[in-house]
C-alpha positions in Angstrom: -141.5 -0.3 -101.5 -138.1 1.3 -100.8 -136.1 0.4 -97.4 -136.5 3.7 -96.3 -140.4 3.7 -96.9 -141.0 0.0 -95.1 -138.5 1.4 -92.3 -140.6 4.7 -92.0 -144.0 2.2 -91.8 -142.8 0.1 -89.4 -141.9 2.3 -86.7 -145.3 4.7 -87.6 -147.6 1.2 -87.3 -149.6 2.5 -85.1 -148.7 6.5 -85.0 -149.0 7.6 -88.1 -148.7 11.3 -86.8 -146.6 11.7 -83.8 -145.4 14.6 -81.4 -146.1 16.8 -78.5 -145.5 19.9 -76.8 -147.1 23.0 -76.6 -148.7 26.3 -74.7 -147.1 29.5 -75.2 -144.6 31.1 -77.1 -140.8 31.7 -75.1 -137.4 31.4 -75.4 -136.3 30.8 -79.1 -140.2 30.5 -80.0 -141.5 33.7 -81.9 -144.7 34.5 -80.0 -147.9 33.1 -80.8 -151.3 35.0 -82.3 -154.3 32.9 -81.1 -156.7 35.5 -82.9 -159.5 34.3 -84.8 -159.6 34.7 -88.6 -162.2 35.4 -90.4 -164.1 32.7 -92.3 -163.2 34.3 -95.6 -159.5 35.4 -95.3 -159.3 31.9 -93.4 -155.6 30.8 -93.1 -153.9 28.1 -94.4 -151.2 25.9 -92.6 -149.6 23.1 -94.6 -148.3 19.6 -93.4 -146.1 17.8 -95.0 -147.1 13.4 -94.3 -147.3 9.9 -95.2 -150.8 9.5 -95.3 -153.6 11.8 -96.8 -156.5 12.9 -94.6 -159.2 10.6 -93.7 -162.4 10.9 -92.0 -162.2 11.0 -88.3 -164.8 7.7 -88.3 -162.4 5.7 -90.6 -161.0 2.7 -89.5 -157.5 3.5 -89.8 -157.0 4.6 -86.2 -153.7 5.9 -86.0 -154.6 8.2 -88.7 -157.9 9.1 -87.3 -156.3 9.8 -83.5 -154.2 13.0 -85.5 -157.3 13.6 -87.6 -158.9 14.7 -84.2 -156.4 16.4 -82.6 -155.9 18.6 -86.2 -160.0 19.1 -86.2 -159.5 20.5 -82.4 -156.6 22.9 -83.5 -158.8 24.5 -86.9 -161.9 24.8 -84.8 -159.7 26.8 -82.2 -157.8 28.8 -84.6 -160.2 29.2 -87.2 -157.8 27.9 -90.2 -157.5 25.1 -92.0 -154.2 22.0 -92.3 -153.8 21.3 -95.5 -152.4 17.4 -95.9 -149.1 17.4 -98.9 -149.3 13.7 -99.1 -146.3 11.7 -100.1 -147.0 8.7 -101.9 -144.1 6.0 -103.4 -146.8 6.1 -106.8 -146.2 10.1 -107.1 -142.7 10.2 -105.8 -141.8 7.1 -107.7 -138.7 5.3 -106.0 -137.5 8.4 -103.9 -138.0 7.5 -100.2 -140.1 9.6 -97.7 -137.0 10.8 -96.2 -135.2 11.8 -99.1 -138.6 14.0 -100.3 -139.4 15.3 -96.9 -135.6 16.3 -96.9 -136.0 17.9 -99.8 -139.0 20.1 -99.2 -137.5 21.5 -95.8 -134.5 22.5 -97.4 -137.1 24.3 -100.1 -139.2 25.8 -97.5 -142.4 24.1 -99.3 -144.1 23.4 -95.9 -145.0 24.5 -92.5 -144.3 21.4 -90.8 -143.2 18.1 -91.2 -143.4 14.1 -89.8 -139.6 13.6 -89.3 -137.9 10.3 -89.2 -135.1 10.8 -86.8 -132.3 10.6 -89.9 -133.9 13.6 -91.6 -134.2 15.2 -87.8 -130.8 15.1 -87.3 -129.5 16.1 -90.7 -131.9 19.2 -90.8 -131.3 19.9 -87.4 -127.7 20.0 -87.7 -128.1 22.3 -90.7 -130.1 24.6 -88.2 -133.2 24.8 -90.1 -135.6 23.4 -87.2 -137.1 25.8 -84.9 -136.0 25.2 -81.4 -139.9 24.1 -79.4 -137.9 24.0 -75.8 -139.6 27.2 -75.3 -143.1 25.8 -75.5 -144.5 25.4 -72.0 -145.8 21.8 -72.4 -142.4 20.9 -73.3 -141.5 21.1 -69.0 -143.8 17.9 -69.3 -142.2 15.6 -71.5 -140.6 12.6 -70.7 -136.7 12.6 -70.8 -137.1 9.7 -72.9 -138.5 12.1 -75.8 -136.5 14.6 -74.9 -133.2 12.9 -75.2 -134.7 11.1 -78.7 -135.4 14.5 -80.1 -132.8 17.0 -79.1 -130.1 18.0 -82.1 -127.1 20.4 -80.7 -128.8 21.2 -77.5 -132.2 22.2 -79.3 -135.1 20.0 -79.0 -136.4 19.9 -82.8 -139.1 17.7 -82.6 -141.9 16.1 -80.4 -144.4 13.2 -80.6 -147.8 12.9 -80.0 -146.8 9.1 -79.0 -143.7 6.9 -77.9 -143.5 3.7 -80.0 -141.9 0.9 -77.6 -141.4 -2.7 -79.0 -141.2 -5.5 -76.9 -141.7 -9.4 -77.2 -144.8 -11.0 -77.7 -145.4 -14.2 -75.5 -148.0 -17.2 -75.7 -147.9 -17.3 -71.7 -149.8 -20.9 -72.2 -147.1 -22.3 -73.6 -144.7 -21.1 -71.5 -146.7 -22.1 -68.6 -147.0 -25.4 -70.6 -143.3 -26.4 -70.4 -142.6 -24.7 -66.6 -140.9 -21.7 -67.8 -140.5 -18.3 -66.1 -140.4 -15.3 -68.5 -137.2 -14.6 -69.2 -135.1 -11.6 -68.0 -131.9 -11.9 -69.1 -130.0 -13.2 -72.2 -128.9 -16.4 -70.5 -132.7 -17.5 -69.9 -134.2 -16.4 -72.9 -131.7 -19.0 -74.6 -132.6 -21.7 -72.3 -136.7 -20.8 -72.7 -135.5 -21.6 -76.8 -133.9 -24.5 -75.8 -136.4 -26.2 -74.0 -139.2 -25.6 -76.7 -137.0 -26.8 -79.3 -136.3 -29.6 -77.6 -140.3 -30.1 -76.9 -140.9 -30.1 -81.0 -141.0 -26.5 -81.5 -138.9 -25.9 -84.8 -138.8 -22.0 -84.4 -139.5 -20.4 -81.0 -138.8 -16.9 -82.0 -140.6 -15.7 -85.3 -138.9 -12.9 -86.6 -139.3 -10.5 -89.9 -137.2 -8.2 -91.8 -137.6 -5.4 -89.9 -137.9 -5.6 -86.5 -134.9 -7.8 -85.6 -132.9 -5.2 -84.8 -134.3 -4.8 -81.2 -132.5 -7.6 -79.8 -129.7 -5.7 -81.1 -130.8 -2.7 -79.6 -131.5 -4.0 -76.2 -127.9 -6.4 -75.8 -125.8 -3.0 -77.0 -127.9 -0.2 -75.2 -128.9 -1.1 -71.8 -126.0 0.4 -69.4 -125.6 3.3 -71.9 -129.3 4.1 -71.1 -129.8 2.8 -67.8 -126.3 2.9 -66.1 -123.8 5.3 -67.8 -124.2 9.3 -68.0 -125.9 9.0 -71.7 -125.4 12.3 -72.5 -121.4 11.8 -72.4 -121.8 8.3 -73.8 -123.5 10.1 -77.1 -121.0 12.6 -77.2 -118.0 10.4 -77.2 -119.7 8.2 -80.1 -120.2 11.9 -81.9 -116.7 12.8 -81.6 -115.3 8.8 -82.4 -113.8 8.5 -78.7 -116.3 5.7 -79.1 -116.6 3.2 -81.5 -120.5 2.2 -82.6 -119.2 -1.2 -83.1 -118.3 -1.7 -79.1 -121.9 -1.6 -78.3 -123.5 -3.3 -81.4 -121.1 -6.4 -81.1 -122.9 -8.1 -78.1 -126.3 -7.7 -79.3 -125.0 -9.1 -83.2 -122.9 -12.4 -81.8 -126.5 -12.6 -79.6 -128.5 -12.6 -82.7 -125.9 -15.0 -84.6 -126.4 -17.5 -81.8 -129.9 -17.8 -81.7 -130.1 -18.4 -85.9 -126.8 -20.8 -85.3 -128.9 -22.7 -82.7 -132.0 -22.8 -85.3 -134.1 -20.5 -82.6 -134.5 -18.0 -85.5 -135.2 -19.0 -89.2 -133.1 -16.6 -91.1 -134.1 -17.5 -94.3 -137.5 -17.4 -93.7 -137.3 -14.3 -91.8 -135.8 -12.4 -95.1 -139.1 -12.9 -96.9 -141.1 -12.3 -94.1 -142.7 -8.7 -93.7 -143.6 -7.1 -90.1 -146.2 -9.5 -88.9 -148.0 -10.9 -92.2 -145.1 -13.2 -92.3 -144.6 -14.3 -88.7 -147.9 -13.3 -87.5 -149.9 -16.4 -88.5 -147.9 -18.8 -86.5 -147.7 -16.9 -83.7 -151.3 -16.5 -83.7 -151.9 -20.4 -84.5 -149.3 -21.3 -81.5 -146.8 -22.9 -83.5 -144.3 -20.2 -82.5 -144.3 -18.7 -78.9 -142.3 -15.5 -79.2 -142.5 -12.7 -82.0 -141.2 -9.1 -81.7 -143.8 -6.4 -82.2 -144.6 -2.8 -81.4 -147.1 -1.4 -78.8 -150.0 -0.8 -81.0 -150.2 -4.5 -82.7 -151.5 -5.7 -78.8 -154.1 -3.1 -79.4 -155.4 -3.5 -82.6 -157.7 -6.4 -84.2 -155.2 -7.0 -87.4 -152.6 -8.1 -85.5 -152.5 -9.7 -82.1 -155.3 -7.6 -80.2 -157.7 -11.2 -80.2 -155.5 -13.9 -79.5 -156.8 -17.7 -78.5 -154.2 -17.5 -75.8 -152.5 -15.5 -72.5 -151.0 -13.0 -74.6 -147.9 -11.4 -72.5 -145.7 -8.2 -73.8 -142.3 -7.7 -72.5 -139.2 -6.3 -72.5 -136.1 -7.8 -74.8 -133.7 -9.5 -72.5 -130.4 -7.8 -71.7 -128.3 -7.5 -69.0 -129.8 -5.4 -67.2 -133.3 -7.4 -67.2 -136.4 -7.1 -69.7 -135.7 -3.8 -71.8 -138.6 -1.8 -74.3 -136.9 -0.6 -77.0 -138.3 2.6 -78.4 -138.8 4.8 -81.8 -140.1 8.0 -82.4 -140.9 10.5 -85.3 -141.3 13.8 -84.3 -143.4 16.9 -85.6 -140.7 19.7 -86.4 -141.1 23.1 -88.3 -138.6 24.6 -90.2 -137.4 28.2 -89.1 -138.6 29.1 -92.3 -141.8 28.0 -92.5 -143.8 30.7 -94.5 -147.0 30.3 -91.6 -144.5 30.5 -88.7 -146.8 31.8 -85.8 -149.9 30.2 -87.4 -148.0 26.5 -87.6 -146.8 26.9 -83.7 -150.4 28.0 -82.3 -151.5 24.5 -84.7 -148.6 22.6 -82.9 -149.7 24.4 -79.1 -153.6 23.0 -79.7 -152.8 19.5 -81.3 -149.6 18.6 -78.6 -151.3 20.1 -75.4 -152.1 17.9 -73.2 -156.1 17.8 -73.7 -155.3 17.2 -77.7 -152.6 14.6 -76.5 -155.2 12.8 -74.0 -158.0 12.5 -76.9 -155.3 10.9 -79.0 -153.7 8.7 -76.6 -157.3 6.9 -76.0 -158.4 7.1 -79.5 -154.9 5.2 -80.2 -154.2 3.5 -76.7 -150.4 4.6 -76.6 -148.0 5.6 -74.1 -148.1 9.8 -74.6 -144.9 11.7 -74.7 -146.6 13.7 -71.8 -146.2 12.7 -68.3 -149.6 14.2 -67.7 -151.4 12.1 -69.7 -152.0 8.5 -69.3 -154.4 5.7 -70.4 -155.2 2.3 -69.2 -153.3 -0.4 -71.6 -154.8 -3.3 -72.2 -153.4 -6.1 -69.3 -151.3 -7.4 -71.8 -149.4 -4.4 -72.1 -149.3 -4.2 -68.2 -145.3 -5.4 -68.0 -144.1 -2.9 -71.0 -146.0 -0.1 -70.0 -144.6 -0.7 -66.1 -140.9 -0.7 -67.4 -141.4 2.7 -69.3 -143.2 4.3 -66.8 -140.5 3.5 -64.1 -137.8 4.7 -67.3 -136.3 1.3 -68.4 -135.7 1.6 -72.0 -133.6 2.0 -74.9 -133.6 4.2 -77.6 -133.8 2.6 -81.3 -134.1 6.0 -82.8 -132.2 9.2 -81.2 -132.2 12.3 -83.6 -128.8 13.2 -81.1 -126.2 10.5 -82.5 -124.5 11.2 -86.0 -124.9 7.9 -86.8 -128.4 7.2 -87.2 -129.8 4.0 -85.8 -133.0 2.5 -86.7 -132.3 2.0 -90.4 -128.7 1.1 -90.6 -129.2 -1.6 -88.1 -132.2 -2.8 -89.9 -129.7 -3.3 -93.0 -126.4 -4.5 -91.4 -128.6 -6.8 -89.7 -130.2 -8.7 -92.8 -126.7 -8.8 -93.8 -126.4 -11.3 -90.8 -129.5 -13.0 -91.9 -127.4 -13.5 -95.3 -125.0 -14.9 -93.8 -122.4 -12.2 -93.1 -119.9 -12.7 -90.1 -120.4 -10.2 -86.8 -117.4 -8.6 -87.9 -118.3 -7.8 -91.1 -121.1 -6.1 -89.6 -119.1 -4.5 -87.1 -117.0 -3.1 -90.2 -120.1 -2.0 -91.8 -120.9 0.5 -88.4 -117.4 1.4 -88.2 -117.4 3.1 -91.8 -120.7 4.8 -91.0 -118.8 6.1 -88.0 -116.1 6.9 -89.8 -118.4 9.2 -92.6 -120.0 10.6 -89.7 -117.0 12.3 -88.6 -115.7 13.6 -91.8 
């Protein structure tokens, strides 16, 4: 698989169809027609995803979670979704975003999965309908909001916010005496002492997912202290450089591979928890980054042998979620318009967002809808709820995030300097502005 196709996996684990608003048509909206068809001029609105239609009973639950909320929008409205799967086998080595890039800019859809690259880029072109005007969008969290919102407009919304955080064996913690840790300082010392105790790597990492110790280190006073609406702008416009904020959380990273915390080698090979995973769950390695969903689900660390504890990434502000997000948009010139908003006002109100938020066990992008997490989750779901977090994805910088950091990154692992990689996000600012 592609970067871009591993990248669009990872953050979609556990969402595989995300996004939410919804109730009636104002503002920039064009009104809806919730009318019933008949059976045999039945109408037809087309999706654009990753993944093809399954049966509401299959095991993939992500998948099944929008299966149910798309089966509650065609019994309403009387039509039918039609799932335009992508596929790397039919689209050969063109990426998701590159294809789903294609198609809007074709009008071959009604509505889309958006990474936030392909968000922002379509956005910008203004070819996403503005969905401020949609009624359920009063209850979203800022958090989505700000992560979805191109030139003022808000183009996209999930039907769940994906929030990483770090994985703890709390019996071996409680093993050595050690408090979990809060801010950079101790999570080093928490290494230290394992290491020290015969634990070759405390922290298993993978290919893709060390980027949220990045994320955390360079984010948390732009989105917990400073006005971040200002901060973004001034990164837009190159009164800020990218590089000022990534270089704490990249000489962080460097130090925990230079003191042998983090195999970086190993971690190269390694793909998003069938690499690390099998330590972790064996107790050889205490710490591992995941998302949300793998606490949840029986494939990756829903059964452990031991305390399992999720938290936040340690910064300087305290234990900080990072978060991702795709996001459902429609292009303005989606040939089923009004039929493809009344689909998105039944599958992202909050009734459809409730059945998939306990079919999936995910934080919902609606404040109105809640589900009890599993107590492992307890910490992570606290910290969001209270809005302490940073965004690894955001649709509203020019530079986009999740991806480039992935790659500059693994040029770390490979043994690049930090200001090499700091180079690397100054010329993606630098294109940006042109």
């Amino acid at each position: 698989m592609s970067s871009s196709i591993k990248r669009f996996t990872a953050i979609l684990m556990t969402v595989m169809m995300a996004l939410a608003a919804v109730s009636c048509g104002k503002g920039n909206v064009p009104e809806l027609n919730l009318v019933d068809n008949d059976k045999e001029t039945q109408k037809i609105v087309e999706l654009f995803a990753p993944m093809e239609r399954s049966n509401p009973d299959a095991k993939n639950v992500a998948r099944t979670a929008f299966d149910k909320t798309v089966i509650m929008a065609e019994e309403k409205l009387k039509l039918r979704v039609e799932y335009n799967t992508y596929t790397s086998e039919n689209y050969q080595e063109k990426s998701y975003d590159d294809v789903s890039l294609d198609r809007i800019r074709n009008n071959m859809d009604d509505f889309y999965l958006l990474n936030p690259d392909v968000m922002k880029k379509t956005g910008e072109e203004g070819r996403l309908v503005d969905l401020s005007g949609l009624d359920c969008a009063k209850n979203l969290r800022d958090v989505v909001k700000t992560a979805n919102t191109v030139d003022g407009k808000l183009v996209g919304i999930p039907q769940e916010v994906v929030v990483y955080g770090l994985f703890v064996n709390k019996d071996m913690f409680d093993r050595y005496d050690l408090k979990l840790p809060e801010t950079p300082e101790e999570f080093l010392e928490c290494c230290r002492v394992f290491k020290e105790n015969g634990i070759e790597t405390p922290v298993g990492a993978n290919r893709w997912w060390l980027e949220t110790f990045v994320f955390a280190q360079a984010y948390a006073q732009l989105y917990n202290g400073d006005d971040t609406e200002e901060a973004i702008e001034a990164l837009n416009s190159g009164e800020r450089k990218y590089s000022d904020y990534m270089r704490q959380g990249f000489e962080y990273v460097k130090e925990m591979i230079d003191r042998g915390y983090i195999d970086a080698k190993t971690a190269l090979t390694y793909e998003a928890i069938e690499g690390e995973g099998a330590d972790f769950l064996a107790q050889k390695t205490p710490i591992v980054m995941a998302y949300w969903g793998a606490a949840n689900t029986d494939t990756a660390y829903g059964k452990t042998d031991f305390n399992l504890q999720v938290i936040g990434f340690p910064s300087e502000l305290g234990q900080m979620p990072v978060v991702s997000m795709t996001g459902i948009a429609v292009p303005k010139n989606a040939e089923h318009l009004k039929d493809t908003l009344n689909v998105l006002e039944v599958i992202l109100s909050d009734e459809a967002l409730q059945v998939y938020a306990e079919t999936n066990k995910v934080i919902s992008p609606s404040k109105n809808v809640e589900v009890e997490c599993v107590d492992a989750l307890k910490p992570l779901n606290d910290l969001v709820n209270e809005g302490t977090y940073v965004l690894a994805s955001n649709a509203g910088m020019k530079v986009e995030q999740w991806g480039n950091t992935c790659l500059i990154v693994r040029k770390l692992m490979e043994g690049a300097s930090v200001e090499e990689c700091m180079e690397e996000f100054d010329r993606l600012q630098e294109e940006s502005l042109k």
